[in-house]
C-alpha positions in Angstrom: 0.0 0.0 0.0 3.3 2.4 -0.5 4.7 4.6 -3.2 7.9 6.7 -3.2 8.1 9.9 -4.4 11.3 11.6 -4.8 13.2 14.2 -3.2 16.6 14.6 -4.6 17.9 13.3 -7.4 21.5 13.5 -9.2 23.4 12.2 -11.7 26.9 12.8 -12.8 27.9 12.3 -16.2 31.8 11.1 -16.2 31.9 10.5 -19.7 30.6 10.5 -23.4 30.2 6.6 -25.1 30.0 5.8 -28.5 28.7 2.4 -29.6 29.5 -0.9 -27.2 27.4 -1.8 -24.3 25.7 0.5 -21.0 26.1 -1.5 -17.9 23.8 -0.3 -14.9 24.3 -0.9 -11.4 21.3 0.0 -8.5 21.7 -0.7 -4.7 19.9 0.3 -1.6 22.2 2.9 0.3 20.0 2.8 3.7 16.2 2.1 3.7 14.4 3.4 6.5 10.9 4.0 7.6 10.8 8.0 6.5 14.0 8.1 4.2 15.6 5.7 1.4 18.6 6.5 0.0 19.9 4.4 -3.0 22.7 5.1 -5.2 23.6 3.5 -9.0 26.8 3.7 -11.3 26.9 3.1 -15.0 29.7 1.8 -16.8 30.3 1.7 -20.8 31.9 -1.8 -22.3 33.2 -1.7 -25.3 33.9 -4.1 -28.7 36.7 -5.2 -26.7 35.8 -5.5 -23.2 36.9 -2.3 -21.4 35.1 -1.1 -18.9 34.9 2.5 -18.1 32.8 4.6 -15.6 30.3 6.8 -17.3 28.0 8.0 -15.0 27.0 8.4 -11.2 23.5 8.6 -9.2 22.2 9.1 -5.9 18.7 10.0 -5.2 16.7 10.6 -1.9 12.9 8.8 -2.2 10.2 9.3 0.9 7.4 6.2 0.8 3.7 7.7 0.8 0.6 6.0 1.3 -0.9 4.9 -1.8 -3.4 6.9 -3.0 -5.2 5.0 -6.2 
């Protein structure tokens, strides 16, 4: 019967891709009952199989009641 709405959000863009493969990571920072923090990075893979960062997120979320 929850929903989150969000209260920050940012993103960091390390750098430009071309081609090859995006690779996104999510995880829970800390999840409590007023507050949930999670966090992502996203790497580019190329032809080859190098890895390099390309971008960054953290964003702050509340839960609300449900309301539909």
């Amino acid at each position: 019967g929850m929903e989150v709405t969000t209260v920050e959000y940012k993103i960091n863009f390390l750098a430009a891709f071309q081609g090859g493969e995006l690779r996104a990571t999510g995880r829970v920072v800390k999840a409590g009952r007023r507050i949930i923090v999670t966090a992502a990075e996203v790497v580019h893979v190329d032809a080859d199989g190098k890895r390099s960062a390309c971008a960054v997120m953290q964003q702050t979320l509340v839960p609300v009641p449900q309301t539909y």
